[in-house]
FIKOLKE-640163 format. One line per field, with one value per residue (C-alpha): residue in one letter; y, z, x; residue number from 0. Coordinates in steps of 0.001 Angstrom, whole numbers, plus 524288, in hexadecimal, padded with zeros to 5 digits. Example, Ala and Ser with C-alpha at 12.3 -4.5 7.8 and 13.67 -1.06 7.14 Angstrom:
type <- a:s
py <- 7EE6C:7FBDC
pz <- 81E78:81BE4
px <- 8300C:83566
seq <- 0:1
// end
This chain:
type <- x:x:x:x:x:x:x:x:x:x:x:x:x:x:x:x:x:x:x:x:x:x:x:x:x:x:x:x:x:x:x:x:x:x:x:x:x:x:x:x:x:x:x:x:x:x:x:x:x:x:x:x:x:x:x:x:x:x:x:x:x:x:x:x:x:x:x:x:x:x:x:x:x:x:x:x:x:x:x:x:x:x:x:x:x:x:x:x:x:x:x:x:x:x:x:x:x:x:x:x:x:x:x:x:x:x:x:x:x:x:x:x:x:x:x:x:x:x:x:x:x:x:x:x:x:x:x:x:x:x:x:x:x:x:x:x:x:x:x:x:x:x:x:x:x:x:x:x:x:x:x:x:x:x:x:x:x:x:x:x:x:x:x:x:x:x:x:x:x:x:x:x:x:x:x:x:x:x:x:x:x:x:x:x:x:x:x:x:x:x:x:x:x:x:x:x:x:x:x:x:x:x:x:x:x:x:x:x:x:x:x:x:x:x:x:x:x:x:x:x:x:x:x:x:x:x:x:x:x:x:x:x:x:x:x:x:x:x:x:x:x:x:x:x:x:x:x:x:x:x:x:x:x:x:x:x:x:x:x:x:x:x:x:x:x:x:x:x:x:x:x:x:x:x:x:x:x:x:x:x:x:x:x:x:x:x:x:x:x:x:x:x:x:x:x:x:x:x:x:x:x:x:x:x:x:x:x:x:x:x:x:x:x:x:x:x:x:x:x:x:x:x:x:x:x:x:x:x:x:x:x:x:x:x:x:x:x:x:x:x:x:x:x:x:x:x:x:x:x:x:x:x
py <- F4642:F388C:F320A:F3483:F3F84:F4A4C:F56B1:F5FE4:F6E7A:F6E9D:F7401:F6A2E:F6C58:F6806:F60C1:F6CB5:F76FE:F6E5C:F7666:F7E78:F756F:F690E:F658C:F6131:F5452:F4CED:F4255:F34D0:F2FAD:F2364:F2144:F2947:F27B5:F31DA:F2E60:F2D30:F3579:F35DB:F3CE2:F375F:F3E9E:F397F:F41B4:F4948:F3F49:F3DD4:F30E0:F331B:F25C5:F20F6:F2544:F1862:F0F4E:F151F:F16AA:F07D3:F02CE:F0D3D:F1183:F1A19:F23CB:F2026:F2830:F31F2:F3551:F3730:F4132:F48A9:F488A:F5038:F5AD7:F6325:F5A55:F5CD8:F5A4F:F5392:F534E:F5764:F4969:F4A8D:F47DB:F3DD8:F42D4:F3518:F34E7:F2B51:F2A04:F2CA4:F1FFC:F197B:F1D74:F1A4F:F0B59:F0A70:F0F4F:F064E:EFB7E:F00BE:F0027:EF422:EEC12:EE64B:EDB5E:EDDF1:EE2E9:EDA03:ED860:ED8D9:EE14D:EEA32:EED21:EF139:EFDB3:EFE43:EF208:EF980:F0779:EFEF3:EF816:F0438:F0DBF:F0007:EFEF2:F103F:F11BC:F0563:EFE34:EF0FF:EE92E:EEBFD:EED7D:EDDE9:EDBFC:EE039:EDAC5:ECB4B:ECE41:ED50C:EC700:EBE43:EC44A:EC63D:EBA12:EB574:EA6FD:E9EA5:E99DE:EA593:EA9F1:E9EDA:EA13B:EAEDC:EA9DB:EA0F6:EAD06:EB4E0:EA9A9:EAFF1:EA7E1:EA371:E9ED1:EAAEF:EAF98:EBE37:EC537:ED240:ED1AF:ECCE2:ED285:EE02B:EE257:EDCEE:EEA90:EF10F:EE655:EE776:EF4CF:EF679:EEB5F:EF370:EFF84:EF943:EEF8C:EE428:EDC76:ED14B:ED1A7:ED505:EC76B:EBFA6:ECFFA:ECEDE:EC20E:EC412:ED0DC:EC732:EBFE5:ECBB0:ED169:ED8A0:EE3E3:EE280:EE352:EEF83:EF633:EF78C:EF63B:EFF77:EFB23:F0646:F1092:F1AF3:F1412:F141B:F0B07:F024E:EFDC2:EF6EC:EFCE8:EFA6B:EF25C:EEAA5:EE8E8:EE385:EDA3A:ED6D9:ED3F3:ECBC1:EC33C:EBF9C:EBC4B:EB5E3:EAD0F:EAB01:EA3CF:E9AFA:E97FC:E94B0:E8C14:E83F1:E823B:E7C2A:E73F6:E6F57:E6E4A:E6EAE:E6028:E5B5A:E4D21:E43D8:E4241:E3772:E3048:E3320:E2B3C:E28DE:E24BC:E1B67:E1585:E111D:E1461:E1B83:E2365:E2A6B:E2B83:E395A:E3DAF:E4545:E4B98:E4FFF:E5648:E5E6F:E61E3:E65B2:E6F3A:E7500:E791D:E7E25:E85BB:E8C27:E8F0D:E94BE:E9E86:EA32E:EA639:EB58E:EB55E:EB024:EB8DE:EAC68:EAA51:EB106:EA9F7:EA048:E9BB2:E98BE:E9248:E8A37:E8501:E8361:E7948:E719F:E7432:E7056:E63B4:E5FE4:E6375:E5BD1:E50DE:E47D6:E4DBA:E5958:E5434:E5513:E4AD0:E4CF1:E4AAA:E3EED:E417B:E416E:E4A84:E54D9:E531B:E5759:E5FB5:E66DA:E675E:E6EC1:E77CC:E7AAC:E7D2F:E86FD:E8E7B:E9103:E9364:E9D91:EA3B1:EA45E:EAAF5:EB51F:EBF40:EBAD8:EBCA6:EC9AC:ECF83:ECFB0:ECF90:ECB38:EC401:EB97E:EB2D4:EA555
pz <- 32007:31AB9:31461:308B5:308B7:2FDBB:300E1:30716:303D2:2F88D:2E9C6:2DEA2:2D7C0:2C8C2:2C714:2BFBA:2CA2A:2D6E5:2E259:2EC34:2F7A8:2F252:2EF8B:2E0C9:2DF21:2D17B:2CA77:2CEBD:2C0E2:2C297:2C81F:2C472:2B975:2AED6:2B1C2:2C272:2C786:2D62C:2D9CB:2E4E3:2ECBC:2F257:2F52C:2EA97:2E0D6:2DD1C:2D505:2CC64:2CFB1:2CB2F:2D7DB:2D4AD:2D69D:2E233:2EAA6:2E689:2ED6A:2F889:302D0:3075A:2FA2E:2F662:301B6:2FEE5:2F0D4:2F62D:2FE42:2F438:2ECF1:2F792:2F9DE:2F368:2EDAB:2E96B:2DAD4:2D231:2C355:2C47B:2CE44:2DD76:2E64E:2F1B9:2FA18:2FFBB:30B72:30502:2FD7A:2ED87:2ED83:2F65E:2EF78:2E3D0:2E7ED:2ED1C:2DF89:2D6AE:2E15B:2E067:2D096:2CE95:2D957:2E0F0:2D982:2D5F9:2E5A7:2EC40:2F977:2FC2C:302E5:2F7B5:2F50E:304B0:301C4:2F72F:2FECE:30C4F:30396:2FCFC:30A43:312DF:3086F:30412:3134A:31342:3083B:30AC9:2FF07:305FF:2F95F:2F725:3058D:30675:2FB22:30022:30D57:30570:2FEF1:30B18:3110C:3094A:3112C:31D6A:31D0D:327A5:32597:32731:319B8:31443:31D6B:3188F:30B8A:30D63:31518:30916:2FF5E:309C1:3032C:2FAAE:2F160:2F658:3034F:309C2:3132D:31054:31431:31339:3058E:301CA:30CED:31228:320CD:32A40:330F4:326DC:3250B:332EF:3334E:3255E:329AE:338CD:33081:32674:32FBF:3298D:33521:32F07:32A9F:337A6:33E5A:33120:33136:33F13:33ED7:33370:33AF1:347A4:33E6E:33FA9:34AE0:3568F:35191:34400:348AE:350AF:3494D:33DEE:33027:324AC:315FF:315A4:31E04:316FA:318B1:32619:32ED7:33256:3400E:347CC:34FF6:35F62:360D0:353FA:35952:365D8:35EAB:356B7:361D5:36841:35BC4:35A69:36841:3675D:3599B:36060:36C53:36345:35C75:367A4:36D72:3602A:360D4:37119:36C1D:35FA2:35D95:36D82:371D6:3674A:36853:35CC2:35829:35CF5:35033:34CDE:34256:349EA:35747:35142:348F6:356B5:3531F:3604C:35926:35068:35B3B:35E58:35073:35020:35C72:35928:34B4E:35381:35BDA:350D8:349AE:35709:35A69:34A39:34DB4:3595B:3517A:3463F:34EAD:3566A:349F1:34795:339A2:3336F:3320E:3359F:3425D:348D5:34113:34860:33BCC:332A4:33F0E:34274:3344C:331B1:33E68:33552:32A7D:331F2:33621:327D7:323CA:32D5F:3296D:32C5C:32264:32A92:336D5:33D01:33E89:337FE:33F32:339EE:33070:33C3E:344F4:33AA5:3368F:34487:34646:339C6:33E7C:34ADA:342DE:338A8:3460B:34D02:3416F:33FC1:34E4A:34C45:3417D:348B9:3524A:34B87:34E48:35C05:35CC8:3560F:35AF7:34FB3:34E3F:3413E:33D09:335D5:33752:33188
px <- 90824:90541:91367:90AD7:90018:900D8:908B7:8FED3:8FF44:90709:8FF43:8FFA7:90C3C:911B7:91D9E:92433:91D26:922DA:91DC8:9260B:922D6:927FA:935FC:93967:93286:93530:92DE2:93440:93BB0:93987:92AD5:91F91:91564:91163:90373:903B6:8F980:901CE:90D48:913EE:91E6C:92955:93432:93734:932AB:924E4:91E48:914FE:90CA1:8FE79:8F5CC:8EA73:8F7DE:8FD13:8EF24:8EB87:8F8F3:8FA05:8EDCC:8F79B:8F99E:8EAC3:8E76F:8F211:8EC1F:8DF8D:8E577:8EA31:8DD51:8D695:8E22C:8EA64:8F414:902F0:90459:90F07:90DFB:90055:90002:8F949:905E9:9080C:9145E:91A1D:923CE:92D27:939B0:9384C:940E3:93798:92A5C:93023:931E3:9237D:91E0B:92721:92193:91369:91257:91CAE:91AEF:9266A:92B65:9386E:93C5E:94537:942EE:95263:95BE0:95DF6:9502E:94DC2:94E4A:94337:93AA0:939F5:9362D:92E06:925FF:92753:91F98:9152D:91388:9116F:90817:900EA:905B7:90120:902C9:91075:9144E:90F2F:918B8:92450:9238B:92185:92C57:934C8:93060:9385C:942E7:93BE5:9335F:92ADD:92B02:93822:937C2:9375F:943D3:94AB0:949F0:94DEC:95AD3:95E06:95C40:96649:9703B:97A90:97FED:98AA2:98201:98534:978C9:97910:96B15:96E25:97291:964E3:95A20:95A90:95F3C:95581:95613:950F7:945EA:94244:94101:939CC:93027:92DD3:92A4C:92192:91A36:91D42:9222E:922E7:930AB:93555:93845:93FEA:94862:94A15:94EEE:956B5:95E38:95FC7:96943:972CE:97ABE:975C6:9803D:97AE4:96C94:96FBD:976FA:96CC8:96E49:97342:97411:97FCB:98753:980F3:971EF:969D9:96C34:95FEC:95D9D:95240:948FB:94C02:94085:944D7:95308:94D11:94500:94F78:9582B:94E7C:94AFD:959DD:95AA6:94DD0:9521B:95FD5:95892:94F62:95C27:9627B:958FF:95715:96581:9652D:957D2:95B35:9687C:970DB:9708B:96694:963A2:96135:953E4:94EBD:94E33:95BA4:962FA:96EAA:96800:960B8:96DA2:97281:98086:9851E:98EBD:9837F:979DA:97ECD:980F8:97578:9772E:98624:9810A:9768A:9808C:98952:98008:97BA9:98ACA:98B3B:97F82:984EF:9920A:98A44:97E76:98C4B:99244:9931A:9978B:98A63:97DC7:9769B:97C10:97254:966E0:95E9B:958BD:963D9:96AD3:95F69:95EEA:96D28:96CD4:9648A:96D3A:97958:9728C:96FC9:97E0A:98669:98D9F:9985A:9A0EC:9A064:9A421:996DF:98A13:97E8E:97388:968E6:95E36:953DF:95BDE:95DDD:94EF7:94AEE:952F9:94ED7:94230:94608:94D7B:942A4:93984:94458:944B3:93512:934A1:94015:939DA:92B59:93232:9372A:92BC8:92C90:93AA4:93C67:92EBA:92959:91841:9162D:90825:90EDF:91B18:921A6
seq <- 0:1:2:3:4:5:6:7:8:9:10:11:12:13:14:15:16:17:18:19:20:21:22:23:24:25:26:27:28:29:30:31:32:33:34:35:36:37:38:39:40:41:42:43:44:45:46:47:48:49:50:51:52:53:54:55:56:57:58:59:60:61:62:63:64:65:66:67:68:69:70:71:72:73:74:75:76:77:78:79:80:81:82:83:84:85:86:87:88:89:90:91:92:93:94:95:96:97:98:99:100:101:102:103:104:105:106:107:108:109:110:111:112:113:114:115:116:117:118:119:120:121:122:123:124:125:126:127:128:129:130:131:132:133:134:135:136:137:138:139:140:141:142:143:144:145:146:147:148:149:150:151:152:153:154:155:156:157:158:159:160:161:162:163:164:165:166:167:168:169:170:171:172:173:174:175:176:177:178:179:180:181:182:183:184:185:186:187:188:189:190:191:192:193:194:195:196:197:198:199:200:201:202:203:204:205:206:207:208:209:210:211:212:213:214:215:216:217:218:219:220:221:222:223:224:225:226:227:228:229:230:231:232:233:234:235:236:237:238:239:240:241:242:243:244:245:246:247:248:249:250:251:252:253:254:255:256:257:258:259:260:261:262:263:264:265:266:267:268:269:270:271:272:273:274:275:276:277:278:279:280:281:282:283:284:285:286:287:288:289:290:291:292:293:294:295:296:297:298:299:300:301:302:303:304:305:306:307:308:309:310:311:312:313:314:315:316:317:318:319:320:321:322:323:324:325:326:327:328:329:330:331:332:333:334:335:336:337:338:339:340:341:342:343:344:345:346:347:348:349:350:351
// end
């Protein structure tokens, strides 16, 4: 049976004659018109809808009315019925999306729930309009351009300048594994990174909102990929740190080399040296999130380099050092992010 074909075999029945066959089924309170010409069933709940609205969004219950016009259909209220495999609660969320669009959902962790019901059934019926909806909205939190990720770090800010993710985006577990079952792969590499941020023992172990809720894990293929792609982004990181930072000369048109002072010719080179050691001290750190983040450590070198002072105790290299360097920094980071896909084994058709 199709997840929504009419119920075959069973005689037209009256809402106050329910038939043998069928457990009690009610009107939903909340959602069904007076004038719908549609019964839909899910559950024990039905939803008396308008059957012109429903066949212009979804392919999927166009075909399933024209079903029912050519057999014996179950009736509700005197309405043909369409049994659906779903949740009430779940239906219920497609049809408010369906007639009132999708403007007042917030793509944030508290609205998961309702988004994923929401994409999963879009992506089921065919729904193409709204499934395209929700996944420009799911990717202002799962972007695929650096900008865009970014942006979304600097709304993770809590006031105080606390970086708290999870108390504004959902898991990236559960993004992962909604965006593997609803083909919309391009979420997967900005999720996957964002996961590689966390512990190996965190990763593993899988992720429940409460002791009394499921806990989601990855697939195995998923928990090899994501294994990989934090090795992978640990290397690149590594390597910008022994090229850019271990040992790094002056530019040649350094400030201070060309003052001919001997006892600032090295400054710049002792600053670099400086920020590469508060680097290392930092990514070895196990009490930050962030210390296993290639891009906010690439881009806090840059911001170390522009805070240093003397007041501080530490050199700041010249104007023309830190503008190179800068450059190399802003060019590590796009190659990291490019190689996300790569990295996490990702095919997507567009990325960055």
């Amino acid at each position: 049976m199709s997840p929504c074909e009419p119920l075959p075999n069973i005689p037209s029945i009256s809402s106050t004659q329910p038939s043998p066959q069928l457990h009690p089924v009610n009107r939903h309170p909340t959602f069904s018109f007076s004038d719908g010409n549609l019964a839909l069933l899910a559950q024990n709940f039905y939803f008396l809808v308008h059957q012109g609205l429903v066949c212009r969004h979804s392919p999927v219950l166009r075909a399933a009315v024209d079903a029912i016009q050519s057999t014996s259909a179950l009736y509700l209220e005197d309405r043909p019925v369409i049994q659906l495999q779903d949740s009430s609660e779940d239906i219920l969320c497609f049809l408010l999306a369906l007639y009132d669009g999708i403007s007042e959902i917030q793509f944030t962790a508290d609205s998961f729930v309702a988004v994923s019901a929401l994409i999963r059934l879009a992506t089921k019926y065919q729904v193409y309009r709204l499934r395209k909806e929700l996944l420009r909205g799911l990717s202002l939190v799962w972007p695929s351009s650096l900008a865009s990720w970014d942006a979304r770090e600097g709304a993770m800010m809590r006031p105080d300048n606390v970086y708290e993710p999870r108390a504004f985006a959902p898991h990236p577990i559960l993004i992962i594994n909604l965006a593997r079952s609803v083909d919309a792969h391009e979420l997967l590499p900005a999720a996957f990174y964002d996961l590689s941020r966390c512990s190996i023992s965190h990763i593993a172990a899988g992720y429940a909102a409460s002791e009394r809720q499921d806990c989601h894990q990855l697939s195995e293929e998923d928990l090899f990929n994501l294994l990989k792609g934090r090795e992978d982004a640990s290397r690149f990181f590594s390597t910008f740190l022994v090229n850019q930072l271990e040992g790094r000369q002056p530019s040649p048109d350094c400030i201070y080399l060309r003052i001919g002072n001997h006892s600032q010719r090295r400054s710049c080179q002792v600053a670099f040296e400086n920020i590469f050691c508060s680097i290392l001290r930092a990514s070895n750190s196990l009490a930050s999130y962030r210390s296993c983040d290639p891009l906010f450590s690439i881009i806090e070198a840059d911001t170390i380099c522009d805070g240093h002072d003397g007041a501080q105790g530490l050199m700041r290299p010249c104007e023309v050092c830190r503008s190179h360097f800068q450059l190399e920094v802003e060019a590590a980071r796009d190659e990291l992010w490019y190689s996300l896909p790569v990295f996490f084994n990702v095919h997507v058709s567009s990325w960055g």
